[in-house]
C-alpha positions as CSV (number, residue, x, y, z in Angstrom):
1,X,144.3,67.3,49.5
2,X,141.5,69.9,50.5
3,X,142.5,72.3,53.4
4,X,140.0,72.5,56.0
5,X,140.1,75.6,58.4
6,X,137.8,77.4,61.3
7,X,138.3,80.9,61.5
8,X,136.9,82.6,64.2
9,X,136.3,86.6,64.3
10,X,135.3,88.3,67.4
11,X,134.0,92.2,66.7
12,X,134.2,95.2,68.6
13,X,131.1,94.4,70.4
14,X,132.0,90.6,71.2
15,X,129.9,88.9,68.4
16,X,131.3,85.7,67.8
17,X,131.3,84.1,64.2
18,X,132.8,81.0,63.3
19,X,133.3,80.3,59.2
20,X,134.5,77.1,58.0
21,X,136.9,76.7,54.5
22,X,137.3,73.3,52.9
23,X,134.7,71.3,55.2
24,X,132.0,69.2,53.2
25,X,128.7,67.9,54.3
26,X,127.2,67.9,57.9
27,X,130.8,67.3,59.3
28,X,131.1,71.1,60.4
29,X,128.6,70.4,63.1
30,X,130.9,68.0,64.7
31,X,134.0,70.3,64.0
32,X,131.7,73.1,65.5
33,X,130.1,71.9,68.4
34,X,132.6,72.4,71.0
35,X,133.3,75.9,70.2
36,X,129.8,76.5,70.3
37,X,129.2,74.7,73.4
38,X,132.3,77.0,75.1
39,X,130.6,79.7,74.3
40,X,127.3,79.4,75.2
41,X,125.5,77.8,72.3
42,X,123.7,81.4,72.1
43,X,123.4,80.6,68.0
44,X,121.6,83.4,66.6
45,X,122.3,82.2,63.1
46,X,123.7,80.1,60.6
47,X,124.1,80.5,57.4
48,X,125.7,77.2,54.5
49,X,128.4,77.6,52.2
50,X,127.9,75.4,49.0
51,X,130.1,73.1,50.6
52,X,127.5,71.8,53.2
53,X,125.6,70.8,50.4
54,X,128.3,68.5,49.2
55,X,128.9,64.8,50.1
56,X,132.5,64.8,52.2
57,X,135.3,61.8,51.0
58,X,137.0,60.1,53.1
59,X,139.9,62.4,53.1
60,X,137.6,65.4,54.8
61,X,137.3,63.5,58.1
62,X,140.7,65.2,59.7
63,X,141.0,68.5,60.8
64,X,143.8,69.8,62.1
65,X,144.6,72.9,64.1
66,X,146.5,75.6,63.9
67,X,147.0,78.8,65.8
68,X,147.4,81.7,63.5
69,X,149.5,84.6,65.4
């Protein structure tokens, strides 16, 4: 099974990035969305892994979410 993870980074100046590991296809817009949306969708840009580019199975439907401490 492919793990699929968000990781968000916030720098010193507040610049929000969000990178996705694992996620195939246009799927990360819908994993994306709401973080976007809480914060302003104020996308300046976006760039795609080679994994956009790839068709998803049906395992790559389910994220799930963990808090990293």
């Amino acid at each position: 099974m492919n793990v699929e993870e968000v990781h968000i980074n916030i720098d010193k100046s507040g610049k929000v990035s969000l990178s996705l590991q694992g996620v195939k296809g246009e799927v990360c817009f819908q994993i994306t969305k709401d973080l976007e949306a809480l914060l302003g969708n104020e996308i300046s840009e976006r760039k795609f892994k080679h994994e956009y580019y790839e068709k998803p199975t049906q395992q790559d439907n389910v994220l799930p979410v963990r808090k990293k401490k």
